[in-house]
N, C-alpha and C positions, 0 to 999 in steps of 0.2 A: 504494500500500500504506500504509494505518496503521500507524505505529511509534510505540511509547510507550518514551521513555529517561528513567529514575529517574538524578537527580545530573547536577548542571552544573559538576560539577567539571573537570578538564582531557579528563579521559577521556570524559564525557560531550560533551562542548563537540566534541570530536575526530571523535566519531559524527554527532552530529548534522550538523556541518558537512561530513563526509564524505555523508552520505546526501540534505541536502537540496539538493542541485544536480541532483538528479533529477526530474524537474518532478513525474513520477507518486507521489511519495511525499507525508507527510499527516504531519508529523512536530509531536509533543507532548512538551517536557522537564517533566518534576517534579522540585522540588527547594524547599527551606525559604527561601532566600535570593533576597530580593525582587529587590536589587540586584544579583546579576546576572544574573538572568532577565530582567531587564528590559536589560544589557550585551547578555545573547544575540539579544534581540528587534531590538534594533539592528544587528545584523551579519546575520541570517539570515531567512529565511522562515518562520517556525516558530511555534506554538504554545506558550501556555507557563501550567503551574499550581503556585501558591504551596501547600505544604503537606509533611505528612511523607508518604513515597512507600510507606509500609509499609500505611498506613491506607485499609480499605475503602473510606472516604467518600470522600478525595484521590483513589485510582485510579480509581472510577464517573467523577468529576469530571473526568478526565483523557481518559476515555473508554477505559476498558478491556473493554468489551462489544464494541466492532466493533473491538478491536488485532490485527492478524495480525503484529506483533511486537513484545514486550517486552523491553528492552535493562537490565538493572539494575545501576547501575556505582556507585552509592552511592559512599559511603564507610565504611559498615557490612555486614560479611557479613551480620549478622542480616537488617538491613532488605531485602539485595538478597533471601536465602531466604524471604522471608515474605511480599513482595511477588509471587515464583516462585510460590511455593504459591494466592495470592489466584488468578492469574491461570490457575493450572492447572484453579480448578475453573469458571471461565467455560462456558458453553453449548457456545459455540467456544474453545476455550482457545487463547491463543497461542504463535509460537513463542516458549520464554524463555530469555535466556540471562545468565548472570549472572557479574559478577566478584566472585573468590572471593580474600581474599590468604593467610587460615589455612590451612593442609595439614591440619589434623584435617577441616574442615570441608568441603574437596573430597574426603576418601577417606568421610566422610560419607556427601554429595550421590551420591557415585557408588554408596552400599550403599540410596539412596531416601529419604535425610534430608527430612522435610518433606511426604511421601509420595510415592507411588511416580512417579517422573517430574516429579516440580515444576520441577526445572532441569531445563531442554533440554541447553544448552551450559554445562559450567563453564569458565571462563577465569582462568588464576593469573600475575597480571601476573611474579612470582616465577619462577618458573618460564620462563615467556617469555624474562624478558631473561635468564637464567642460560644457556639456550640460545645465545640470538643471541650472547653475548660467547663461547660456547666456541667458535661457531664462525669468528666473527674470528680467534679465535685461532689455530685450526687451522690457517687460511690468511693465512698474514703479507704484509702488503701490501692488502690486502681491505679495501673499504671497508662492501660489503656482502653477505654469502653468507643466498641465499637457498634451500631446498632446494625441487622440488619430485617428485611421481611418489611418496612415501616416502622421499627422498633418492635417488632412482637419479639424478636431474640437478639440476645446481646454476644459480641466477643468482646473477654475482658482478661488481659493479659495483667498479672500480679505477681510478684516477687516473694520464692518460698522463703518461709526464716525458719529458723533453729526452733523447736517447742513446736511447728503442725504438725497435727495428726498423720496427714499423711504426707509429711517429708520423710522422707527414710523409706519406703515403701511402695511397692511396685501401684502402678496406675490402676491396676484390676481388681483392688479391694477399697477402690471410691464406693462401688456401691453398700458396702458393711457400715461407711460412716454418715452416708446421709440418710435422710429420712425417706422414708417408705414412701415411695409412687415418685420421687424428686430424682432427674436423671440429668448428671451432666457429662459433656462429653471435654475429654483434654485433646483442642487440634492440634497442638502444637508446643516444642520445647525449646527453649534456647539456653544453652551452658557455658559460659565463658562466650559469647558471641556468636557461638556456632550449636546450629539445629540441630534436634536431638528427636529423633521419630518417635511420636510418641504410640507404643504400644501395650497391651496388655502386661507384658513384666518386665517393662521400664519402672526404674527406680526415682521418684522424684529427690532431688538433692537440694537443699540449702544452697540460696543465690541464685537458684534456677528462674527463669523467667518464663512462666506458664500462661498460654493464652487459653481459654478454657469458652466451651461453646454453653448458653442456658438461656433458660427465661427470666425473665427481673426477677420472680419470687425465690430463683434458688443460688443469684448470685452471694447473699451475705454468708451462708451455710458453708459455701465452694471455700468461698475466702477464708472463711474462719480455720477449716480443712491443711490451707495453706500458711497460716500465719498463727504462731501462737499468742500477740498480744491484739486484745480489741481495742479496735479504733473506733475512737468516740463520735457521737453524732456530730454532723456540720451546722453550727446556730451562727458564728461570727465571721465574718469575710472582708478581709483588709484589701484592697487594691490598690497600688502604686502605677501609676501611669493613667490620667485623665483622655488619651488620646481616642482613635474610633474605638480600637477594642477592649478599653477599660470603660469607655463611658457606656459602650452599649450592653456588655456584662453587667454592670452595677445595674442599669435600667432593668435586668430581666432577672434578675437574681433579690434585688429590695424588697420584694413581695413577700419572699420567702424564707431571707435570712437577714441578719444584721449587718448591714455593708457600712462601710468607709473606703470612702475613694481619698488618695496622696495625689493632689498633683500640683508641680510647679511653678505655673504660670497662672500668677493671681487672676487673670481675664478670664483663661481658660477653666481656672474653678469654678467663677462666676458663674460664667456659661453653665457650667455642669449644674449647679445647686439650683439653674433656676428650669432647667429640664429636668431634675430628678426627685422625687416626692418625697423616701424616706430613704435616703442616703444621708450619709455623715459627710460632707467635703471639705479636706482638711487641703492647706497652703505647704510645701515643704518641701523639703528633699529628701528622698524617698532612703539614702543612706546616713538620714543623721541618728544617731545611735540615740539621743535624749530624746527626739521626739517621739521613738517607738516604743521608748520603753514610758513614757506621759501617756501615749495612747493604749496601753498594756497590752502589746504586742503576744506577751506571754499566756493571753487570754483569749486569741482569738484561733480557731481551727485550721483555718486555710490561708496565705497570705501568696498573693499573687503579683510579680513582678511583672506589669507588661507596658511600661514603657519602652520608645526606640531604640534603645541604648543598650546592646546586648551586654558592656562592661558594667551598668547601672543595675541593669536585672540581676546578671551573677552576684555580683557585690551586695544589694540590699536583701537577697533570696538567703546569703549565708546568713547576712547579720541576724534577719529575723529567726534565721533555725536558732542561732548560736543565744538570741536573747528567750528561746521559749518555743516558740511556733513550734507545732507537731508536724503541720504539713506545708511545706511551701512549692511554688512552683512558679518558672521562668520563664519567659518567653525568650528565645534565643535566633536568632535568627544563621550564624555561622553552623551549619551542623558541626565543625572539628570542635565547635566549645561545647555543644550541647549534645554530645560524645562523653567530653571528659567531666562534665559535671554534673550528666545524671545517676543516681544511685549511690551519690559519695553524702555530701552537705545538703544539696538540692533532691528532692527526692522526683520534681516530674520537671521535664527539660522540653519545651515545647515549639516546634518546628515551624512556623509559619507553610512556609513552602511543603514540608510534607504532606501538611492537612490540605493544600491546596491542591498537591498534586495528585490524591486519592480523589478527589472531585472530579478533577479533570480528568483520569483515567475512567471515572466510570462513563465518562462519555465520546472517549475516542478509542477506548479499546475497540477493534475490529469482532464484532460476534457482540459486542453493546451488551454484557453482561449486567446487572440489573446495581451490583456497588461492587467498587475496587477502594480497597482501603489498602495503599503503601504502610510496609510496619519497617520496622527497626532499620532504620535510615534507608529505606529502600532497598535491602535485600532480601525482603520476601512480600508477597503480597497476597490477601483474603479478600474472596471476591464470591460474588454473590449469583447464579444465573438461573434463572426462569427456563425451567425447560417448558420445550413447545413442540406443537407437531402430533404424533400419531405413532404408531408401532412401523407406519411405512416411510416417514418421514425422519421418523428421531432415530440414532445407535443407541438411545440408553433406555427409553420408556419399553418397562413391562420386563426389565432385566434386574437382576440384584446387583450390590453395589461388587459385590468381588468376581462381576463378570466383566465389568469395566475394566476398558485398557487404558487405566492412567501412569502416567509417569511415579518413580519414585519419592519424590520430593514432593508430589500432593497428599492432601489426608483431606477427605473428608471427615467436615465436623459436622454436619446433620441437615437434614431436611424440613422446614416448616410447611405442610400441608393445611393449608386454612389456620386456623389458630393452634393447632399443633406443632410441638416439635418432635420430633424423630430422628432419635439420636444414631447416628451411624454408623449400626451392626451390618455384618457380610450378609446376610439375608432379607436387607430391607429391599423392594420392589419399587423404582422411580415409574411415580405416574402424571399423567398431563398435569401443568400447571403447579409441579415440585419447585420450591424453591430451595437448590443446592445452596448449599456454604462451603467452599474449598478454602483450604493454606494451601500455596505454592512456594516452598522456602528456595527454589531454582527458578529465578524468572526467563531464562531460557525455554524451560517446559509450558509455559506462559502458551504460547499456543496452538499447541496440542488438546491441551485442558480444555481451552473456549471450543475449538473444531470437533471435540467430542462431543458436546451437550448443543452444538447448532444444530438446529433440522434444516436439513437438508431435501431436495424435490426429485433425487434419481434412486435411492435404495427403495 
């Protein structure tokens, strides 16, 4: 498949190198910045043209006549919309999808900004991460809550410690420690950074990092399984950083817990305190050691660094562990920092660009699987597909799961049939309208996985 991605910024650089380990794809960056298109050319296989991405000539140049995907991650809404538009009036127009950061300009895009259909996909990196941190939230201990089905089932990857039940002990007596009729499945292992298949007499270990498949009522049980000290409910939420995604997390979170928002720029408090109802808006900087301990930092559950200042986040995320905080958590935008400083002082390290780039896969993957959620700095990914089709259409409807030809690096974690989940024994039967949950820890096998579960119109 041709893919054409406007911007070799972080987010760009993310796709790209997510998609071209696929051998069948044909991938071309646009972007102004010679040097490091030319960085890019040296790490990847890829194609690359110097110029602005908005501009008729640039995109011909790029080869936007045979693109069956447009990926536009600029760093200007304008540019990604205009580029949407070029490409919509193509012969074949491609799919396009574009990130958007202004909220005027996605309720916009959604009323036919640009004309009608110009954006395929909008994607509001905003909005993303404002999500992923509520739902850390939610679940205290979580390293990562992933939903899939609409939220009817969750992955939620959490770190075993010393004192769970069932650390020290193979996978296949989960069922002896939960409760009767409550089934969870473990997709997947990570041990010292590298995947660990998780099977019946695998031994979970201490520091393991277990992504585990369920319903919301059976994730605190799972956890507790995993971790021998309980974590306390979430009532107090400190936020450092007034910016989009600290103002609009406070907005949606006030209702339900005790927030205070830090942010630096006396105007832009204002601002805040006179859009927000029952927030706290405090003036400050967010690393001064007296004002967090006046605000009793030692008392509040969650305290989140998400100012732009990845040295600011790091540095105020220690102070508040070191003055109290049980949980803290960063926004980071270098993955190499948010590498080395998750699981040490910082216990959730969070990626801008990763969150963004599981959006964005779920809708230029080839075979349009239903969510792709990029995990542990993108070397593995959990993806979600709707099987469709007929016993003459589909390889898998009306077969069991260990008749499937899947690569080794996949594990099915279960199937949600209507509001059920169905957890992924060798003798469960895929029927119309299953919604798979795969881990693929090899994104090379990437697809194969999707070409299995396509129906197809000649078998």
């Amino acid at each position: 498949m041709k893919i054409l991605i406007l911007g070799a910024g972080q987010v760009g650089t993310s796709v790209a190198a997510a998609l071209s380990v696929e051998d069948e794809n044909d991938i071309t960056v646009v972007d102004r910045d010679a040097l490091r298109l030319r960085e890019l050319t040296e790490k990847l296989d890829i194609r690359t043209v110097i110029g602005h991405a908005s501009l008729p000539s640039v995109l011909s140049q790029a080869g936007i006549e045979d693109a069956a995907l447009l990926v536009a991650v600029t760093s200007s809404d304008e540019v990604n919309i205009i580029a949407c538009q070029i490409a919509a009036q193509q012969v074949k127009p491609p799919t396009r999808v574009a990130r958007l950061r202004d909220q005027e300009y996605l309720a916009l895009v959604k009323n036919g900004l640009g004309g009608e259909g110009a954006v395929t996909a909008a994607i509001s990196p905003e909005q993303l991460v404002c999500r992923h941190v509520e739902r850390l939230i939610a679940t205290p201990g979580a390293l990562q809550v992933l939903e899939f089905a609409q939220g009817r089932v969750q992955l939620v990857a959490v770190r075993a410690l010393h004192g769970g039940a069932l650390v020290g002990h193979e996978i296949r007596e989960l069922r002896q420690h939960l409760p009767k009729g409550m089934d969870v499945r473990v997709a997947a292992i990570f041990r010292g950074g590298k995947p660990v298949k998780p099977e019946g007499i695998t031994v979970i270990e201490a520091g393991d990092e277990v992504f585990f498949l369920a319903h919301q009522s059976a994730i605190k049980a799972m956890m507790s399984e995993l971790r021998s000290t309980e974590t306390r409910s979430t009532k107090r939420i400190f936020i450092s950083g007034g910016g989009g995604i600290g103002r609009r997390l406070a907005k949606s979170l006030e209702k339900r817990y005790s927030v205070k928002v830090l942010e630096r720029s006396r105007d832009r408090a204002r601002a805040i305190a006179e859009d927000l109802l029952n927030t706290i808006v405090l003036v400050g900087d967010c690393a001064d050691e007296d004002l967090l301990r006046e605000e009793n930092i030692d008392q509040t559950d969650v305290y989140c660094a998400l100012t732009n200042d990845d040295e600011a986040n790091i540095l105020s995320a220690m102070l508040a562990k070191r003055l109290g905080c049980p949980r803290v958590v960063a926004l980071i935008n270098r993955a190499s920092y948010a590498e080395l400083v998750e699981g040490s002082t910082i216990d959730i390290a969070i990626s801008p660009q990763s969150v963004t780039l599981s959006a964005l896969l779920s809708h230029i993957r080839e075979g349009e699987p239903e969510r792709v959620y990029s995990l542990r700095r993108g070397a593995a990914e959990a993806i979600e597909v709707v099987v469709r089709g007929d016993r003459r259409t589909s390889r898998v409807i009306g077969r069991e799961l260990d008749e499937l030809d899947l690569p080794d690096s996949t594990t099915i974690g279960g199937i949600v049939r209507g509001e059920e989940l169905l957890i992924a024994h060798h003798d469960v039967v895929i029927e119309p309208g299953d919604h798979v949950i795969l881990f693929v820890t090899d994104k090379r096998d990437l697809p194969k996985v999707i070409a299995t579960f396509k129906e197809v119109d000649w078998l």
